[in-house]
C-alpha positions as CSV (number, residue, x, y, z in Angstrom):
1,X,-36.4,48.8,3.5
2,X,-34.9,45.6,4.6
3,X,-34.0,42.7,1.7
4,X,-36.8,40.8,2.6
5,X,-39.5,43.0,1.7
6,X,-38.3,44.4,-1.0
7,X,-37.3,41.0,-3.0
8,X,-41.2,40.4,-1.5
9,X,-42.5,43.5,-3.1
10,X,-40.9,42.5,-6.6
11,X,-42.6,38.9,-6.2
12,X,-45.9,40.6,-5.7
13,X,-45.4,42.9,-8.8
14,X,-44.3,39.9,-11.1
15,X,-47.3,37.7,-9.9
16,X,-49.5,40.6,-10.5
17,X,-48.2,40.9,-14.1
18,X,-48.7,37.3,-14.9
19,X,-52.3,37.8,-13.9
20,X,-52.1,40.5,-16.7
21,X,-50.6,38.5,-18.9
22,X,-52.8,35.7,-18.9
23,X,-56.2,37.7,-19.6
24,X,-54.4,40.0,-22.0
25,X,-54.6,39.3,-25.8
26,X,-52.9,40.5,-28.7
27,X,-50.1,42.9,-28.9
28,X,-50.9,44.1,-25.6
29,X,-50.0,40.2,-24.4
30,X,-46.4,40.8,-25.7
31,X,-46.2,44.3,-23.8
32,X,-47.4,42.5,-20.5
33,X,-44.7,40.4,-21.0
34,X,-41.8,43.2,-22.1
35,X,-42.4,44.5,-18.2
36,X,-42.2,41.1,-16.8
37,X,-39.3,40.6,-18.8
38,X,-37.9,44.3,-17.6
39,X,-39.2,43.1,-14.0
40,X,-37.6,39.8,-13.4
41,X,-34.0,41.3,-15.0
42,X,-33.8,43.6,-12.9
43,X,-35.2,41.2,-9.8
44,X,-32.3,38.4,-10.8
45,X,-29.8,41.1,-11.2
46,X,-30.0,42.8,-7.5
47,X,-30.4,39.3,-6.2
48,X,-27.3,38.0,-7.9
49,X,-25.1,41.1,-7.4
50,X,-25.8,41.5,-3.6
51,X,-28.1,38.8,-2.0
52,X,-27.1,35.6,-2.9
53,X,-23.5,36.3,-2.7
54,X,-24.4,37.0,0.9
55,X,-26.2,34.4,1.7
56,X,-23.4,31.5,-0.1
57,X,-21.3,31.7,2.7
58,X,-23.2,30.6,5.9
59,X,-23.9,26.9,5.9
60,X,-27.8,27.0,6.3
61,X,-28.0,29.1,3.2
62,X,-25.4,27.8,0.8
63,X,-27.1,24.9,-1.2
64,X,-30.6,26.8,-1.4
65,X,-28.9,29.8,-2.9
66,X,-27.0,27.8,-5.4
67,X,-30.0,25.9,-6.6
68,X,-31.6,29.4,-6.7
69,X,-28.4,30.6,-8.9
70,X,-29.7,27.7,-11.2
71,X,-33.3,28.5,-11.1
72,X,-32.6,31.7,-12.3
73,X,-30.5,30.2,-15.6
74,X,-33.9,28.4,-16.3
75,X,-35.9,32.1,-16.3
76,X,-33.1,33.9,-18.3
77,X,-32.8,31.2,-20.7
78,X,-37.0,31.1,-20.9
79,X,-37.1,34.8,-21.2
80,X,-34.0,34.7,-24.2
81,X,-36.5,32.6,-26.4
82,X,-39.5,34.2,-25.7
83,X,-38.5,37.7,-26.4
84,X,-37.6,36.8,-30.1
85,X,-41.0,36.2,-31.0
86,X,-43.1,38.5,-32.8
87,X,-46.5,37.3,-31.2
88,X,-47.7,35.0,-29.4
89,X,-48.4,31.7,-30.5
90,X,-49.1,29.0,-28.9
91,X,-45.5,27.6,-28.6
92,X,-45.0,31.1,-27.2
93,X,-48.2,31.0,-24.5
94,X,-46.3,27.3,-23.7
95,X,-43.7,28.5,-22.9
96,X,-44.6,31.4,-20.9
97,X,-47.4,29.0,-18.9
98,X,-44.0,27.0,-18.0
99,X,-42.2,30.6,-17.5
100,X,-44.9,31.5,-14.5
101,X,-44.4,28.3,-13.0
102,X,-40.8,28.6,-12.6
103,X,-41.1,31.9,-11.4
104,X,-44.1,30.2,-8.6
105,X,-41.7,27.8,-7.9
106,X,-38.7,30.1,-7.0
107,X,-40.8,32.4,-5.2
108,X,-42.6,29.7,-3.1
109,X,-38.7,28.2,-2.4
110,X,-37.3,31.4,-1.4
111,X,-40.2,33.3,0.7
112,X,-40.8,30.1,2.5
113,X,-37.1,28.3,3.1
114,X,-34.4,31.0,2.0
115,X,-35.6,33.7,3.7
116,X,-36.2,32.2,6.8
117,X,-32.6,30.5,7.3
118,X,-31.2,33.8,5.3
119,X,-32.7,35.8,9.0
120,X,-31.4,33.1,11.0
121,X,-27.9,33.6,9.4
122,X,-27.4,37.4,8.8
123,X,-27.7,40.0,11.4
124,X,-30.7,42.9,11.4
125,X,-28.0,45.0,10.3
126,X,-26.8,43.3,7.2
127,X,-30.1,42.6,6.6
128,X,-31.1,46.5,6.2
129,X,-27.6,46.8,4.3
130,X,-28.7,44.6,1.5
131,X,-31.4,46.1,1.0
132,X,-30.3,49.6,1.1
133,X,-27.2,48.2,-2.0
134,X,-30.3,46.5,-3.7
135,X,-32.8,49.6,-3.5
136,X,-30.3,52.1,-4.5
137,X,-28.9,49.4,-7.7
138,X,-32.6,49.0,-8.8
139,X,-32.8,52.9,-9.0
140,X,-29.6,53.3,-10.7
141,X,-30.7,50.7,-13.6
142,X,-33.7,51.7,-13.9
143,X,-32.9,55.2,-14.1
144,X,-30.2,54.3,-16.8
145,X,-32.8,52.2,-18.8
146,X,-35.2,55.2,-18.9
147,X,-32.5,57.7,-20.0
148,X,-32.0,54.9,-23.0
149,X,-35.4,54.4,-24.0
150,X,-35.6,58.3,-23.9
151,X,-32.7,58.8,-25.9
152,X,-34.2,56.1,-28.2
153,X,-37.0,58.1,-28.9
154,X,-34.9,61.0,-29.6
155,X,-32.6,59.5,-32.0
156,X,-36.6,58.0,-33.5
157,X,-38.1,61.2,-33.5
158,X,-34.8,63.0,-35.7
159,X,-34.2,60.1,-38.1
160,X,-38.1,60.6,-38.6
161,X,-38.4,64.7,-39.2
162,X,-35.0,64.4,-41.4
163,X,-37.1,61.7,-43.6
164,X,-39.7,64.3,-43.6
165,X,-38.2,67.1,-44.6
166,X,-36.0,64.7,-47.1
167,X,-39.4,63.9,-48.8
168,X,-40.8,67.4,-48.7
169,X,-37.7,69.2,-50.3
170,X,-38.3,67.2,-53.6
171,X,-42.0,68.7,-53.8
172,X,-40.6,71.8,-53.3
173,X,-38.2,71.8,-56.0
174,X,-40.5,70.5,-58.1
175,X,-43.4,73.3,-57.6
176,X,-40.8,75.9,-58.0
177,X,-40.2,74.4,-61.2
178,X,-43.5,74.4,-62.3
179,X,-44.0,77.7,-60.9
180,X,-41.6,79.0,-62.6
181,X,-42.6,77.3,-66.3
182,X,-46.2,78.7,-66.0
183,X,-44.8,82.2,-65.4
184,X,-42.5,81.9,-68.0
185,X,-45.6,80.8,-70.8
186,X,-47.6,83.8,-69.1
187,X,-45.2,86.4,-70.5
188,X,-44.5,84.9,-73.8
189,X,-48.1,85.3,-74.1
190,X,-47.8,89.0,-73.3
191,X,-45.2,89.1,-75.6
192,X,-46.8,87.8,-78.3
193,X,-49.8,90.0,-77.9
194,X,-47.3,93.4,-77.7
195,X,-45.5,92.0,-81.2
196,X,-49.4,91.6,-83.1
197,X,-50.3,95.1,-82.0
C-alpha cells in the first residue's frame, strides 16, 4: 500500500467515527471518542515518525508540512483536555465540535495540497517505502496496545478473584465456627441425658 492511501484510509475511518460520535449519547459518546482518540494517535504518530520527515526536505513540501506539524499540536493538545473528562458536557461536546473541525481542516489541507506536491517531490518508490515503514509501525503499536489492554484485564481479573476469595475465607471461618459450637451443645446434651439416666 502506498502512503497516500493509507494516510487516506485513516481519514476515512476518523470521519466515519465523528459521524458516530455525533449521534451517539451517553457513555457510549465517550467510547466513540476513546477510538478516535486511539485513531488519530496512532494516525499523527506514523505521520510524524516517517512522512513528514520525508516530505521537510524538498522545497514544495517544506512549509505545508510544518504548518501540518503544528496542526497536529492543536489535536493532541484538544484530545489531552478532552480525555480527562468523565462525560460529556457541553464544554466537552464544544470542544470536540472544534476537535472535528480541526481534524476537517487538516485533512482537506493535506489530501488536496500535501499530497499532491508530496507525488510531485518523492519518487513511486519512496512513496511505496513510506508506506510499507508506516503500515508495518501501525501494526507494531497496535499490536503492543492490545497486548497491554490484555494484560490489563489480566492483572483486573486476579486483583478481582483474590478480593473474592479474600471475602469468602472470613464466611468460612466463621461457619466452621458456628459449626463447630452447635456440635459441641449437641453432645453436652447427650451427656446430660447419659448422667440423669
Amino acid at each position: 500500500m502506498d502512503a497516500f492511501n493509507l494516510l487516506k484510509a485513516d481519514h476515512r475511518k476518523v470521519e466515519d467515527l465523528f459521524s458516530q460520535l455525533e449521534s451517539a449519547s451517553g457513555q457510549a459518546k465517550m467510547r466513540v471518542f476513546e477510538q478516535i482518540k486511539m485513531e488519530l494517535e496512532l494516525h499523527t504518530h506514523i505521520e510524524e515518525k516517517f512522512f513528514y520527515p520525508a516530505l521537510k526536505k524538498p522545497k514544495q513540501t517544506h512549509d505545508l508540512t510544518l504548518e501540518a506539524y503544528e496542526e497536529h499540536d492543536v489535536v493532541k493538545k484538544l484530545l489531552q483536555q478532552m480525555s480527562r473528562a468523565k462525560s460529556a458536557t457541553e464544554e466537552w461536546e464544544a470542544q470536540a465540535k472544534v476537535l472535528q473541525e480541526n481534524v476537517e481542516h487538516h485533512v482537506e489541507e493535506e489530501e488536496n495540497e500535501l499530497f499532491p506536491d508530496a507525488a510531485a517531490a518523492l519518487s513511486e518508490e519512496d512513496i511505496e517505502t513510506l508506506g510499507e515503514q508506516m503500515e508495518a509501525e501501525k501494526e507494531r503499536k497496535q499490536h503492543t496496545a492490545s497486548s497491554k489492554s490484555s494484560s490489563k484485564k489480566k492483572s483486573a481479573n486476579k486483583s478481582a478473584s483474590k478480593t473474592k476469595s479474600a471475602s469468602t475465607a472470613p464466611k468460612r471461618a466463621r461457619a466452621g465456627k458456628s459449626g463447630s459450637k452447635s456440635s459441641g451443645s449437641k453432645r453436652t446434651k447427650k451427656s446430660t441425658k447419659k448422667s440423669r439416666r
